[in-house]
N, C-alpha and C positions, 0 to 999 in steps of 0.2 A: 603821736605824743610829742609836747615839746617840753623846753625846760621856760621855769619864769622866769621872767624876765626884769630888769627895776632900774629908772631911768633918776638919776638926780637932779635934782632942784639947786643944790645949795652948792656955791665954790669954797666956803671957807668949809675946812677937814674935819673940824670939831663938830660942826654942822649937819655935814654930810655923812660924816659916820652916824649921827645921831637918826638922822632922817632913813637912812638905810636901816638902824640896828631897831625904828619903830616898826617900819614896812614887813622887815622880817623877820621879826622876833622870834616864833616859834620853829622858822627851820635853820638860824642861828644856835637856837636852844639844843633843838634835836641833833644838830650839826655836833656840838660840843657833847652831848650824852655819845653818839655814837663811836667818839674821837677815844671817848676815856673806855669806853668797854674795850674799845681795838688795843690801847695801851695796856691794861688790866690783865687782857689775856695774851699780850707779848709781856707780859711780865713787868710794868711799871708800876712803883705805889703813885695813892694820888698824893701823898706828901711831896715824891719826884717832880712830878707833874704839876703840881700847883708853883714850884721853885723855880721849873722849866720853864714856865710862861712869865713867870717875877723874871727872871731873867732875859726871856726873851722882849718884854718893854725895855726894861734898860740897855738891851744892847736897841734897839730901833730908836730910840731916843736919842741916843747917843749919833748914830748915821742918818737918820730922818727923822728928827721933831715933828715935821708935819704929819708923816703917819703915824707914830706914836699918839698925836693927837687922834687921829684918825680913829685907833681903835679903840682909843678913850672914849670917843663918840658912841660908837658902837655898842660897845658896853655901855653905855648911859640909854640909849634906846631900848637896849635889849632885855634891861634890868640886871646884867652879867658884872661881874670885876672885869679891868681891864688884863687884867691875867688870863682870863680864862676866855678872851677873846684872841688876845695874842698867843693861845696854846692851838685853837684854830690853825692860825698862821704861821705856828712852829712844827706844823706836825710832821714836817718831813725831818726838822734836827731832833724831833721828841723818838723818832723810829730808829736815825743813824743815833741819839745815845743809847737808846735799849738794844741795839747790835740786833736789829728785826729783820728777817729774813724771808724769802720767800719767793717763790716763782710768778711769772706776769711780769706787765708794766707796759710802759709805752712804744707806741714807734713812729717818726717823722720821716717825711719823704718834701724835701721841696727843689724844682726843679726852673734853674732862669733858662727860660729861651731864646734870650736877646731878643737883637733886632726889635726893641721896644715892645713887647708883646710882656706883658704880667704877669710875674711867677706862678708858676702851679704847683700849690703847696696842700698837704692832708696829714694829717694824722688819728691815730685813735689814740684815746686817754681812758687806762684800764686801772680800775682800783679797785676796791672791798667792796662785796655788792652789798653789806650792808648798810653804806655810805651811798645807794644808787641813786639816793633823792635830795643829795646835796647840793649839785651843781645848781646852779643860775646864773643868767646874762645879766650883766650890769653896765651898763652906761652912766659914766660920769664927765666933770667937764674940768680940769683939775685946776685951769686957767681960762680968764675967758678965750673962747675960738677955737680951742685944743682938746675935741672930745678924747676920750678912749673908751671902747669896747671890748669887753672881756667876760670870756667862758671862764668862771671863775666857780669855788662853794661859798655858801652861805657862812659869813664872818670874814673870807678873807681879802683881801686888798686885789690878788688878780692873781691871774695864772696866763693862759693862753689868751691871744688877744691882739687887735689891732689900735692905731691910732690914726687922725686926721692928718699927720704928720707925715703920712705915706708907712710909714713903717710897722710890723706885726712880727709877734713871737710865738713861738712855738715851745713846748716843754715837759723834759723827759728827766725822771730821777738819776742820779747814779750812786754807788756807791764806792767808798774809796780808806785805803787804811789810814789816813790820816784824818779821817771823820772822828768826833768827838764826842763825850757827852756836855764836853763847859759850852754852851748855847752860845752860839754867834747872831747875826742878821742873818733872819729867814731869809732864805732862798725865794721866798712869793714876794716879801718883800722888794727883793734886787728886780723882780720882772715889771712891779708894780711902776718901780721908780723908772725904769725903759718906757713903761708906754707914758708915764709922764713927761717924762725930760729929753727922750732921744725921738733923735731926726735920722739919722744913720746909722749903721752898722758898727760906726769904729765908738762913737757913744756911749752905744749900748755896753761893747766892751770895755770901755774907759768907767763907766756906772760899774758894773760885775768888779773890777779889779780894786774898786773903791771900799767894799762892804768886806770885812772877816769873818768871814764863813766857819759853821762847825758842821756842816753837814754838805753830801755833794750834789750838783744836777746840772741838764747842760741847758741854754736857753738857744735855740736857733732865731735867729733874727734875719729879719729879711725886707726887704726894700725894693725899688721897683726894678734897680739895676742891680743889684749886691746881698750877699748871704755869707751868712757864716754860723758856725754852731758852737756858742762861748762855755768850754767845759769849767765850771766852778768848782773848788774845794778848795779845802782848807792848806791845801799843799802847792797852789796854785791855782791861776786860771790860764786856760789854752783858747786858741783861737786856730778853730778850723775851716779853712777856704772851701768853696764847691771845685767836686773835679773841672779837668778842662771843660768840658761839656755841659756844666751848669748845673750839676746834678751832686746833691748835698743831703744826704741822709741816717741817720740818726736812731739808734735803740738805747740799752742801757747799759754799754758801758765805753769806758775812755776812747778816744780815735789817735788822742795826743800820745806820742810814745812814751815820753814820758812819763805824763800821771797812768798811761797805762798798768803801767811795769809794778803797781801798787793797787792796779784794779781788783775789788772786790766780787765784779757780777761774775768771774771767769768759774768763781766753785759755786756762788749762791744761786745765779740767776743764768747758766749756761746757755738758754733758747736765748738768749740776744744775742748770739752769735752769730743762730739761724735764721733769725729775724729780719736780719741787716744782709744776710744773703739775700732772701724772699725780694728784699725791697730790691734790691739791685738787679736782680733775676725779673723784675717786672717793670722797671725804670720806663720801658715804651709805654704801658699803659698809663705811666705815672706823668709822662710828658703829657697828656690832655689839657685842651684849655677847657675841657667836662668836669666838674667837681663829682658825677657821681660815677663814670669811669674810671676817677683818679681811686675813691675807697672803692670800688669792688676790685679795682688792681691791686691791691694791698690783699686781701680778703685771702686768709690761709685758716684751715683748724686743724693743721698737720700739729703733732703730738710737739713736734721739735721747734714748731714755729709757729706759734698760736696768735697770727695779727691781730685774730679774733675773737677773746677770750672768753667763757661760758663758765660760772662756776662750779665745783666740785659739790656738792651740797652736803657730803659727809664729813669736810674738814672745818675744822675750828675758823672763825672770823677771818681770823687773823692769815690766814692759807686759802682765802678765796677768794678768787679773781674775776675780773666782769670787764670788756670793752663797754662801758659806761656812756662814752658818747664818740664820736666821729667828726674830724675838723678841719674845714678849709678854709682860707685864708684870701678876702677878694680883696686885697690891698688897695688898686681906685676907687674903690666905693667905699674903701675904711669899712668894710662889714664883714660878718664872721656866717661861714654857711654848717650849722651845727644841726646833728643827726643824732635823737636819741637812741645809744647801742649801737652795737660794730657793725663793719659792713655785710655781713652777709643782711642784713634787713635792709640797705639802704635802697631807696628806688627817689625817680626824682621826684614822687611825692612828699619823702619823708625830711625832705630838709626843711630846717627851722633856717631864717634869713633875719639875722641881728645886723 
């Protein structure tokens, strides 16, 4: 199985958004029904929630016009307000303001080997399995000459993903006590604007440190010589280097002492504890220049350390979790090697090559 895929035509934003929000209307649509039931039943009215997204345009306008345009576009293809396109893209501040909780989530593993040889980077991106058919690859060109590629859902601007620029991101929620409900610039938003505008590592974090955040997540950035994992919140942003050894890895909560010390996953989400063990406990399999040795080295369904998550099917939406898709990072070739669902399915037939 793959995910779809949608390659754009048009460099101006208003355009592209429009030609994207014709292409994909219907799982746009379904995208935002799915978005409001998950809210509904973590406890948001849609009076909150349609405010949420009023807000979330103004703050993106305000930091990026052009994406504001962008999901104006969208909304104009999809037949949607641009509210309710930008509640898509707010949905990780729409979760930290309803203080939404719950077990799961991400985990990143990227390792430089020097001596000019290509990072070996993976992760899996685990979310609501009722959400499991939101994902799609989009190709855009934001400038002429300067594609970016990105494992992204349907309505939002980007997520995980690379650029022709050499550089690619990676990306894990967090949670943090300074998270808020007054909406800042989406956190997809800040990744969005990386694959567009950054060439380097320090960029990228010079972009993160630009946007005021109400909600937290870390973005790992990565390049041919250089990695770092840029923790965002509202209380700061931190910049974390790979060990001596090249080796830079990533679950859901702070690494920075600091914003630690106000870390929220320590009582909600404790298996990122064990996670971040797992990965480091497997770091040899994690150094392959193999993308599918790198996820089946990941590959845990220990109770404490679930790299590879299966949903519970008797708990509400909103409490169940799914390794949704699997992601490596071929930085020369600016392409993404995505694997429907976690690694225990992965074999090298099953990767998707964007």
């Amino acid at each position: 199985m793959t995910f779809p895929t949608f390659t754009s035509t048009e460099i101006d934003p208003r355009a592209r958004g429009k030609e994207l929000g014709t292409h994909r209307r219907k799982a746009i649509i379904a995208n935002l029904a799915g978005y409001s039931d998950l809210f509904a039943v973590a406890g948001a009215t849609a009076g909150q929630v349609r405010a949420w997204g009023e807000q979330a345009v103004e703050r993106t306008a305000d930091w990026a016009p052009h994406l504001a345009e962008e999901i104006a576009g969208i909304a104009a293809g999809a037949g949607l307000k641009p509210w309710q396109v930008a509640v898509v893209n707010a949905r990780t501040e729409i979760l930290a303001a309803i203080d939404a909780t719950g077990e799961g989530e991400c985990s990143t593993s990227v390792v430089l080997p020097g001596n000019g040889l290509p990072p070996r980077t993976v992760q899996t991106w685990d979310w609501h399995d009722h959400l499991r058919n939101a994902p799609m690859l989009w190709e855009l060109e934001p400038r002429p000459g300067h594609v970016v590629r990105t494992f992204t859902e349907a309505g939002a601007l980007a997520k995980i993903g690379v650029n022709t620029a050499g550089l690619g991101i990676h990306f894990n929620i967090l949670r943090h006590d300074s998270d808020t409900a007054d909406l800042g610039v989406p956190v997809h938003l800040i990744a969005r604007r990386i694959l567009d505008d950054a060439t380097t590592v320090q960029e990228a974090a010079d972009i993160a440190r630009s946007a005021a955040v109400s909600a937290s997540t870390v973005i790992t950035a990565v390049t041919s010589s250089d990695a770092a994992s840029i923790e965002i919140s509202p209380a700061g942003v931190a910049v974390i280097p790979p060990e001596p050894d090249g080796v830079l890895q990533h679950c859901n909560h702070f690494l920075d002492p600091d914003l630690a010390a106000r870390e929220r996953h320590a009582t909600d989400r404790p298996s990122t504890y064990a996670r971040l063990q797992h990965l480091r406990d497997s770091t040899e399999g994690l150094r392959s220049d193999d993308h599918t040795t790198r996820a089946l080295a990941m590959l845990s369904h220990g109770r404490d350390a679930p790299v590879c998550a299966h949903p519970d099917l008797t708990q509400p939406i909103n409490q169940r979790w799914e390794t949704v898709a699997t992601i490596a990072l071929d930085l020369p070739a600016a392409r993404l090697r995505v694997h429907q669902g976690g690694p225990c399915r992965v074999t090298e037939a099953t990767w998707q090559t964007f």
